[in-house]
N, C-alpha and C positions, 0 to 999 in steps of 0.2 A: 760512421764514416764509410764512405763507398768508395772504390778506384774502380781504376778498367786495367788489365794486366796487358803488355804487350803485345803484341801479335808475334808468336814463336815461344812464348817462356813455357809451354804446356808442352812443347816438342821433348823429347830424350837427343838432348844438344849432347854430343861429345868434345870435351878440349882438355887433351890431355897435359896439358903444360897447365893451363888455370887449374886442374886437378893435383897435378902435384904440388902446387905451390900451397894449395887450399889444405893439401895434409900435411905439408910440412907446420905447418901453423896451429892446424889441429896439436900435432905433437908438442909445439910450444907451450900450447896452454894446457894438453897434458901435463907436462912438467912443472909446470905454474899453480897446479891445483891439485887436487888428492885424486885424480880421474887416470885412469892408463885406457893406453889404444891397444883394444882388440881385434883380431880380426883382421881382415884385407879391405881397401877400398873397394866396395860396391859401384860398378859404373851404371850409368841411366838403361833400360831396358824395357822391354812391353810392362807397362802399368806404373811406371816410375820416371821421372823426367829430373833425376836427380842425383847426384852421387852420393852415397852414404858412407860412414864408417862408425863403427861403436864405440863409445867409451864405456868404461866400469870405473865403480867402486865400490858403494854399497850397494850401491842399483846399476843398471845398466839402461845407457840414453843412445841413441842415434844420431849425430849429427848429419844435416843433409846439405847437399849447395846444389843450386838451382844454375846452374851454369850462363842463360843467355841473359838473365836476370842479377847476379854475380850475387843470390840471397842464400844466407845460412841463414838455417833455422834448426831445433832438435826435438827429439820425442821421447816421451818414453814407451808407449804400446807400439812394438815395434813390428807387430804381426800384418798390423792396420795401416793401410795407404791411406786413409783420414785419418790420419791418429794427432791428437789433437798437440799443438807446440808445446814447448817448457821453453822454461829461459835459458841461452845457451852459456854454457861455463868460461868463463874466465874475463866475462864482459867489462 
């Protein structure tokens, strides 16, 4: 399967209201799952066009939202700007 992404989604978009709303939700399904939030919201920045925050438990994942795009996705190599997706928790 192939797509074409939109024109802007690769930009470091800031919005900071769809960001708070996107960790408040996070926290939700922290609470809904064995995962707790660590850490501060990470906003978009050179090399990143995304906001992040981490969850734990046994392991540690990275939830990411893609802001002009409204797409979450999660990781786990979190050193890695391609680091390859996992399935995100509480789906």
């Amino acid at each position: 399967m192939s797509f074409v992404l939109p024109a802007g989604c690769t930009l470091p978009a800031v919005d900071e209201a769809c960001a708070r709303a996107w960790l408040g939700a996070v926290h939700a399904v922290a609470r809904r799952t064995a995962y707790a939030v660590s850490g501060v919201m990470q906003s978009p920045g050179p090399g990143r066009n995304y906001y992040s925050v981490e969850l734990r438990d046994d392991e540690v994942i990275q939830l990411r939202l893609n802001v002009p795009l409204r797409w979450v996705a999660a990781a786990r190599d979190l050193e890695r700007l391609d680091a390859a997706f996992c399935e995100v928790p509480g789906r």
